[in-house]
VEXDREN-2710 file (C-alpha; in Angstrom, 1 decimal):
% VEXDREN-2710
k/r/px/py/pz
1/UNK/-20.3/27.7/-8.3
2/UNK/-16.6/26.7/-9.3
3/UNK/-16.3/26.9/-5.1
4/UNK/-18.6/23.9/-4.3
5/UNK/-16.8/21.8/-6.8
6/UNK/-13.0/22.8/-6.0
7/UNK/-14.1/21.7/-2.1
8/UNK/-15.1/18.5/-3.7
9/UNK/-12.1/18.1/-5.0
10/UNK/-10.1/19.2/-2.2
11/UNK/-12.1/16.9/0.3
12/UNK/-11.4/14.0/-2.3
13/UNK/-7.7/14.2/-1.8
14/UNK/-7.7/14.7/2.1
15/UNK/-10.1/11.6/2.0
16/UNK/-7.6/9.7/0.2
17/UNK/-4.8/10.8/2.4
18/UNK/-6.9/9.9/5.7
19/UNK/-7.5/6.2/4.7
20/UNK/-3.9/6.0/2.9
21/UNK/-2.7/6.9/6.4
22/UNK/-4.5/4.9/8.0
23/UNK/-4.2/1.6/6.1
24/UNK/-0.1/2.1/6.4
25/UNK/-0.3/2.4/10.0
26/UNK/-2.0/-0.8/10.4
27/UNK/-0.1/-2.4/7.7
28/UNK/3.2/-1.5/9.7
29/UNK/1.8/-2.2/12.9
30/UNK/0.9/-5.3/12.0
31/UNK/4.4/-6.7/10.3
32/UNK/6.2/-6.8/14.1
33/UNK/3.5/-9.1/14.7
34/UNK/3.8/-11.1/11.3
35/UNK/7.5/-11.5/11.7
36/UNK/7.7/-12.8/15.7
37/UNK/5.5/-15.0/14.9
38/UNK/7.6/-16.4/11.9
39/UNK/10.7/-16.2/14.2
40/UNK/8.4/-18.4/16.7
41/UNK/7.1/-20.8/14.9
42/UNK/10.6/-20.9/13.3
43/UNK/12.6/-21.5/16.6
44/UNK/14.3/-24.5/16.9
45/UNK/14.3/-25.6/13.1
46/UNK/17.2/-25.7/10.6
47/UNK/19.2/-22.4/9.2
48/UNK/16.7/-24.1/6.1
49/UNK/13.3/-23.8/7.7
50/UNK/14.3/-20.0/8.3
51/UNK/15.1/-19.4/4.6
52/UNK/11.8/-20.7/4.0
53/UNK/10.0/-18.7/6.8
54/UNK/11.6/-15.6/5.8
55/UNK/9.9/-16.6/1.8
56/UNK/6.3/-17.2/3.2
57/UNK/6.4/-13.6/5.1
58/UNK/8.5/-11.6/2.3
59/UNK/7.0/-12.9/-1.0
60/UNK/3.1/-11.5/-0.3
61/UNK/4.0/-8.8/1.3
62/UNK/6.2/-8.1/-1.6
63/UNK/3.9/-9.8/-4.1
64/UNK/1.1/-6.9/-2.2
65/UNK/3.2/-3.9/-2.9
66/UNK/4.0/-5.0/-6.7
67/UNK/0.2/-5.6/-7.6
68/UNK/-1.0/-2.1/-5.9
69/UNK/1.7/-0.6/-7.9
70/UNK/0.2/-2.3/-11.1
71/UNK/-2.9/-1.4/-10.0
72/UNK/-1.9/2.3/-10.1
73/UNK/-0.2/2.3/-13.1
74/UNK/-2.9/0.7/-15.2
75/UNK/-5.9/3.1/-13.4
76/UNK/-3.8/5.7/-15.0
77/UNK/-3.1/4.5/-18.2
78/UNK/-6.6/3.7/-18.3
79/UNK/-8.2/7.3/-17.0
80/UNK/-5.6/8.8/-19.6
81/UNK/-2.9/9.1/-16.7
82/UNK/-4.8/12.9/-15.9
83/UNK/-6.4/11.8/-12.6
84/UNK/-7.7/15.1/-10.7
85/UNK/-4.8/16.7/-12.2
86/UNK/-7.0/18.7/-14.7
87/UNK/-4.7/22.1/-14.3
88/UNK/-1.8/22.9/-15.2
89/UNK/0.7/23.8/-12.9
90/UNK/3.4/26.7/-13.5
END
């Protein structure tokens, strides 16, 4: 039946949601903890050092964001961009 495969489908995309969820909590819950560290190890150096501090932390985090948004764009190129969007909406 078209049932067992739809629920599939739909427990697919509520997977997906789950460990997205998930992975951004601890990804947000952990950058508090990235940045006092910086700001500790940081503390008494030069307005210099803190430029440079502030590099280390941003750059992967932002280097992170950029590949999985790569990553996404090229899955979909590759998978002909369709995805499990199969219907057409209207």
């Amino acid at each position: 039946g078209g049932g067992g495969e739809r629920g599939q489908a739909l427990l697919k995309v509520l997977i997906s949601f789950a460990v997205g969820g998930l992975l951004g909590d601890v990804f947000l819950h952990m950058l508090p903890h990235a940045v006092s560290r910086a700001v500790d190890k940081a503390a008494g150096a030069s307005s210099h050092d803190h430029i440079g501090e502030a590099i280390g932390l941003g750059l992967p985090i932002l280097t992170g964001m950029l590949l999985f948004y790569v990553a996404e764009k090229l899955m979909g190129a590759l998978t002909g961009g369709a995805g499990c969007h199969g219907h057409v909406h209207g």
